[in-house]
C-alpha positions as CSV (number, residue, x, y, z in Angstrom):
1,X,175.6,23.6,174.7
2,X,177.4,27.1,175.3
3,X,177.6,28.8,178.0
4,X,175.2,31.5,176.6
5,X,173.0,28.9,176.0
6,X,172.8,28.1,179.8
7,X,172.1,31.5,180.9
8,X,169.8,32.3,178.2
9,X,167.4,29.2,179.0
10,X,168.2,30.2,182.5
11,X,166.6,34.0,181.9
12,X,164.0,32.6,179.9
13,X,162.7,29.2,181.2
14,X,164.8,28.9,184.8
15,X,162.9,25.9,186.3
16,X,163.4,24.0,183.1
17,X,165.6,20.8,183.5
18,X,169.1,21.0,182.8
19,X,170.7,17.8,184.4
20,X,169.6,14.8,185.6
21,X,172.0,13.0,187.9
22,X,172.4,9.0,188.0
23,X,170.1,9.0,191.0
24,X,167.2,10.6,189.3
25,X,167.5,13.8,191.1
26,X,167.3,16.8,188.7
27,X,169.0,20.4,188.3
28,X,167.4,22.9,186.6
29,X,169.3,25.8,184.5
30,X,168.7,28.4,187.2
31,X,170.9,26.5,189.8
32,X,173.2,25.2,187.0
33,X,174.0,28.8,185.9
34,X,174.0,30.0,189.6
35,X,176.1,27.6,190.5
36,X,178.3,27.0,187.2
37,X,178.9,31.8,187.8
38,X,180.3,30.6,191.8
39,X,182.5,27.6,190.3
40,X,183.5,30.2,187.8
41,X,184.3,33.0,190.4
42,X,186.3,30.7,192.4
43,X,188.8,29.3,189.8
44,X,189.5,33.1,189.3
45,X,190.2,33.5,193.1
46,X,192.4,30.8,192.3
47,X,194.5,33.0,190.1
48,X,193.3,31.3,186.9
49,X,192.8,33.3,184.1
50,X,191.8,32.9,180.0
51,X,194.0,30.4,178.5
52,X,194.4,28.6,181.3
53,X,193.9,24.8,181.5
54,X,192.2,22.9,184.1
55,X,191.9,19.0,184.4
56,X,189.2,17.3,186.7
57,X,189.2,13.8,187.6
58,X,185.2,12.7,188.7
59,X,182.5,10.7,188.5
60,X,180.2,11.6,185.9
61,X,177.6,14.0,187.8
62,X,175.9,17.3,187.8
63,X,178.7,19.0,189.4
64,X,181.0,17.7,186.3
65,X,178.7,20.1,183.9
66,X,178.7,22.8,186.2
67,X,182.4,22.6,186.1
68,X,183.0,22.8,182.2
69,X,180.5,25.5,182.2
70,X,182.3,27.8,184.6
71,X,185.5,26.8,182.7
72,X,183.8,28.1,179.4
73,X,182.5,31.1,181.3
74,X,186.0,32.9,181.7
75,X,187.8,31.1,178.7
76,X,189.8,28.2,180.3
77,X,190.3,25.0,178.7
């Protein structure tokens, strides 16, 4: 799913369920984007910029999505 996906289910359905972690607890796409725009925000306080390449080791978990999506949000691979 593309970012514009995200924020456009966010606007239109935002309690809807986006992630469910391994423990059963759930995000839906209004936190996801939320939090996704401040991941986002903060890699560009990091100096990143479009182009850029980032590389995360993790477990597989909400926080993982939220981290491509801010990624895709200002163009970094």
């Amino acid at each position: 799913m593309s970012v514009v996906g995200v924020w456009k289910i966010a606007a239109a359905d935002p309690e809807r369920i986006a992630v469910v972690a391994v423990d059963g607890t759930s995000t839906s796409y209004k936190k996801m984007a939320i939090y996704s725009n401040q991941l986002a925000q903060g890699l560009r306080a990091l100096g990143l910029e479009r182009g850029d390449r980032v590389a995360v080791v993790m477990r597989n978990a909400p926080e993982l999505v939220a981290i491509i999506l801010a990624a895709q949000q200002i163009g970094l691979y």
